[in-house]
N, C-alpha and C positions, 0 to 999 in steps of 0.2 A: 671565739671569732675565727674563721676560717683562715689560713695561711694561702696569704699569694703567692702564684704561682712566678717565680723571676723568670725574667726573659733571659731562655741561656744563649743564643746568638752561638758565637764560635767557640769550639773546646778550648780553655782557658791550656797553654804551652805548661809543661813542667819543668823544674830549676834544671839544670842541665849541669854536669859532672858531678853529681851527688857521691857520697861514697854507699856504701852497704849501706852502715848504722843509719846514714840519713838519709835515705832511700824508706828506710823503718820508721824511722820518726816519722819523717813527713807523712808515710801514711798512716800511719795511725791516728797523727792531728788531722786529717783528710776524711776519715770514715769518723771523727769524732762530728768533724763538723757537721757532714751530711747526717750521720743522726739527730744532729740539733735542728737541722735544717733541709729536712726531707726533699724539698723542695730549689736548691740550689744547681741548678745543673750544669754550672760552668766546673764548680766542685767537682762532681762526680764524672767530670770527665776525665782533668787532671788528676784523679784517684785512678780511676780505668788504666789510660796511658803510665802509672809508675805500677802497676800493680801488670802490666804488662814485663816491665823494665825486670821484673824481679821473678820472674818466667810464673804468671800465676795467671794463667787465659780465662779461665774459667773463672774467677771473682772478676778479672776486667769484662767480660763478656756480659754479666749480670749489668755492669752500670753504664754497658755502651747502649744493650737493648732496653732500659729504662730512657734513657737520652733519647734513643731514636722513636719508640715508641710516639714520644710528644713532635718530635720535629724530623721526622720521614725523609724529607727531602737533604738533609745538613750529610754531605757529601764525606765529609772526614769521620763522622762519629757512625757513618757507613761502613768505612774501610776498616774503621777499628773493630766493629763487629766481622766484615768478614775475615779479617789477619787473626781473630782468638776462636771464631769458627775453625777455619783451618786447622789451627792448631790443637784444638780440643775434639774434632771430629774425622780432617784429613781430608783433602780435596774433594770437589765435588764429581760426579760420573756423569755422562750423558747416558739415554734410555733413550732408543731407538735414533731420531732426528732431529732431536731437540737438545740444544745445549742446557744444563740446568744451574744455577745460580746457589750459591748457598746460601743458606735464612731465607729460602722463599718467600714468606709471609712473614712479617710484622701486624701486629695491631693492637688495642685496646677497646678492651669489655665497652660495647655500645648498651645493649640492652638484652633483654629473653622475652622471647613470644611464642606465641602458642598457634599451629597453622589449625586448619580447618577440621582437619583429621585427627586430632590430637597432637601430632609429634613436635617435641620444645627445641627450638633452636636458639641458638649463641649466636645476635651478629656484634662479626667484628669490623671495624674502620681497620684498612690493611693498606701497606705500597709492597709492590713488588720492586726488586733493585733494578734501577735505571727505567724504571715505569708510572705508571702514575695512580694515584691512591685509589681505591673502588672497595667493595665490601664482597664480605661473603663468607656464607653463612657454616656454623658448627653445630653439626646435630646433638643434643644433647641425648645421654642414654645405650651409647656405645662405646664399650672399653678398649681403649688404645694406648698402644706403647707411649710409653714418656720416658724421657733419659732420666728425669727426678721423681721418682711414682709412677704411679697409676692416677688417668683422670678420667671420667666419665664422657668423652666428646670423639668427633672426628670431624676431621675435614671434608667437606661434598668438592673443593677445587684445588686441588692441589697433585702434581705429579709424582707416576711410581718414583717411589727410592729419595722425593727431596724430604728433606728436616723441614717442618715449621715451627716458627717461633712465636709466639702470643704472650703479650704483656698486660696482665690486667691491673688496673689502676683505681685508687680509691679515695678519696678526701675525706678523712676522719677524726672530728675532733682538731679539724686544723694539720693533723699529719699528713703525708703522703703514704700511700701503702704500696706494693706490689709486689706484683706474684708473676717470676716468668715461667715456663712452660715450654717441652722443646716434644712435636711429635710427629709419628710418620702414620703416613693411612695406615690401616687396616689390609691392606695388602701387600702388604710390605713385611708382616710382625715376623720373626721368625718362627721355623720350626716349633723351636722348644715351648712357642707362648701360642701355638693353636689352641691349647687343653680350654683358654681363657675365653675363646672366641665367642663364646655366646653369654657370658659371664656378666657382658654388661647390657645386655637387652637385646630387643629384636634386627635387625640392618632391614634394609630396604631390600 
């Protein structure tokens, strides 16, 4: 039987003057839970915020854009993504006139369709920060940088030089699954990964 999904509301606060060791304990009884309970996201926020505390941006980063994925709009589990962005990527730049945002895009795997002409697209359900939620779509069949791999997609709306973040999500067996993903257009790759450029199918 399928596991409900809790209503996580606000990031649950974590105990406050911890020492080292119990800074360790606690999360590690914290990542035990959310294993148990895929699904708990008041959990996995107070995991995020101590796994901040212990300079580790990059696993709190994982379980703020799980949180934000589900609830877009929840202001604090925002910040906390952008304070471990920052810190794992390093301010964002502007390109030309436009001021740019870091973690452009959020979303979660809607569906795959096929257009007319054959070509498969990925749409995602996405918010841009301090914007409001709209879709839009990922070509499938073109290879682009990911900071974790290599994945087979790209973005059609997204500007030079931002990071996008894509959270795909899965109900399986009653678990929660997910898979986040961090990437930048296709015009953006650098230098040394032109060799790749056609590697993953035809571009528009």
């Amino acid at each position: 039987m399928p596991t409900r999904i809790k209503n996580f509301g606000e990031p649950r606060l974590p105990k406050n003057n911890l020492s080292n060791q119990e800074l360790i304990d606690r999360i590690t009884e914290l990542q035990k839970t959310v294993a148990d309970c895929p699904a708990d996201f008041s959990t996995r926020s107070e995991l995020a915020t101590l796994l901040e505390q212990v300079n580790k941006p990059e696993e709190a980063l994982a379980y703020w854009a799980e949180i934000l994925a589900f609830d877009p709009k929840n202001l604090k589990v925002r910040e906390g993504v952008v304070r471990c962005l920052q810190l794992t990527t390093g301010p964002a730049n502007s390109t030309g006139k436009r001021e740019l945002h870091i973690a452009a895009v959020y979303g979660t795997l809607d569906k795959i369709e096929e257009d007319i002409i054959g070509t498969r697209w990925i749409n995602v359900t996405t918010s841009l920060l301090h914007e409001d939620v709209f879709r839009v779509r990922v070509r499938v069949g073109r290879k682009t940088e990911v900071l974790r791999g290599i994945q087979e997609i790209d973005f059609s709306e997204i500007y030079t030089h931002e990071f996008a973040e894509v959270t795909y999500h899965v109900i399986h067996d009653g678990m929660l699954e997910a898979d986040t993903i961090y990437v930048l257009p296709e015009s953006d790759r650098r230098p040394d990964k032109t060799r790749n450029d056609n590697a993953g199918g035809r571009g528009t």
